[in-house]
C-alpha positions, 0 to 999 in steps of 0.5 A: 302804061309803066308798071312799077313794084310795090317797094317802089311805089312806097320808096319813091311816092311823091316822084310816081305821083309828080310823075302821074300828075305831069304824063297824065298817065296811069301808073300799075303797081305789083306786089310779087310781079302781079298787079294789084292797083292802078293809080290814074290822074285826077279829071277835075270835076266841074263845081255844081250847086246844090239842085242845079246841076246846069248852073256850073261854080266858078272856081274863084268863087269862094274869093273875096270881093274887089274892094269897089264891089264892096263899096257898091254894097256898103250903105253910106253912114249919114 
Protein backbone atom coordinates (compact mmCIF):
# COMPACT_ATOMS: atom_id res chain seq x y z
CA UNK A 1 0.00 0.00 0.00
CA UNK A 2 1.81 3.49 -0.89
CA UNK A 3 1.54 6.05 1.72
CA UNK A 4 1.59 9.65 0.74
CA UNK A 5 1.46 13.03 3.52
CA UNK A 6 -1.05 15.07 4.11
CA UNK A 7 0.30 18.02 1.99
CA UNK A 8 0.33 15.87 -0.67
CA UNK A 9 -2.72 14.18 -0.86
CA UNK A 10 -4.22 17.95 -0.64
CA UNK A 11 -1.58 19.28 -3.63
CA UNK A 12 -2.38 16.57 -5.89
CA UNK A 13 -6.22 15.09 -5.06
CA UNK A 14 -7.53 14.56 -8.41
CA UNK A 15 -4.11 12.41 -9.35
CA UNK A 16 -4.46 10.03 -5.83
CA UNK A 17 -7.72 9.72 -6.82
CA UNK A 18 -7.38 8.79 -10.60
CA UNK A 19 -4.71 6.78 -9.29
CA UNK A 20 -6.76 4.69 -6.60
CA UNK A 21 -9.77 4.35 -9.18
CA UNK A 22 -6.96 2.83 -11.89
CA UNK A 23 -4.76 0.32 -9.32
CA UNK A 24 -7.61 -0.23 -7.11
CA UNK A 25 -5.32 -0.02 -4.42
CA UNK A 26 -5.59 1.74 -1.48
CA UNK A 27 -3.68 4.79 -0.74
CA UNK A 28 -2.72 5.64 3.38
CA UNK A 29 -2.14 9.41 4.13
CA UNK A 30 0.18 10.80 7.31
CA UNK A 31 -0.07 13.89 8.89
CA UNK A 32 3.64 14.30 10.96
CA UNK A 33 4.99 10.63 9.42
CA UNK A 34 1.78 8.71 11.41
CA UNK A 35 -1.14 7.72 9.60
CA UNK A 36 -4.38 9.15 9.73
CA UNK A 37 -6.66 7.81 6.95
CA UNK A 38 -6.77 5.30 4.25
CA UNK A 39 -8.60 6.04 1.18
CA UNK A 40 -9.57 2.39 -0.85
CA UNK A 41 -11.76 2.24 -3.90
CA UNK A 42 -15.25 2.30 -4.29
CA UNK A 43 -16.76 -1.80 -4.77
CA UNK A 44 -20.13 -0.92 -6.46
CA UNK A 45 -22.98 -2.11 -5.07
CA UNK A 46 -25.71 -4.27 -6.84
CA UNK A 47 -29.14 -1.79 -7.07
CA UNK A 48 -31.81 -3.58 -5.29
CA UNK A 49 -35.66 -2.78 -4.68
CA UNK A 50 -37.18 -1.69 -2.00
CA UNK A 51 -38.17 -5.47 0.01
CA UNK A 52 -36.72 -7.31 -2.42
CA UNK A 53 -33.31 -7.83 -1.77
CA UNK A 54 -33.22 -10.85 -4.35
CA UNK A 55 -34.87 -8.86 -7.34
CA UNK A 56 -31.33 -6.91 -8.56
CA UNK A 57 -31.95 -3.15 -11.01
CA UNK A 58 -30.33 -3.02 -14.00
CA UNK A 59 -28.19 -0.39 -14.43
CA UNK A 60 -29.83 1.21 -17.29
CA UNK A 61 -33.04 0.98 -15.82
CA UNK A 62 -33.74 4.70 -15.40
CA UNK A 63 -33.12 4.85 -19.45
CA UNK A 64 -35.69 5.94 -21.46
CA UNK A 65 -37.86 3.43 -23.50
CA UNK A 66 -37.09 2.37 -27.44
CA UNK A 67 -39.23 4.18 -29.12
CA UNK A 68 -41.05 0.74 -30.55
CA UNK A 69 -41.56 -0.19 -26.93
CA UNK A 70 -43.26 3.01 -26.71
CA UNK A 71 -45.34 2.19 -29.73
CA UNK A 72 -46.30 -1.04 -28.14
CA UNK A 73 -47.92 0.79 -25.29
CA UNK A 74 -49.29 3.83 -27.19
CA UNK A 75 -53.20 3.36 -27.90
CA UNK A 76 -54.16 4.15 -31.17
CA UNK A 77 -56.39 7.40 -31.61
CA UNK A 78 -59.52 6.36 -33.83
Amino acid sequence: MRTITSTEAKAKLNAVLSEIQKSGSPITITSHGRPVAVITPVTPRVRTFGQLPGLEIPDDFDAPLPEDEIAAWEVAES
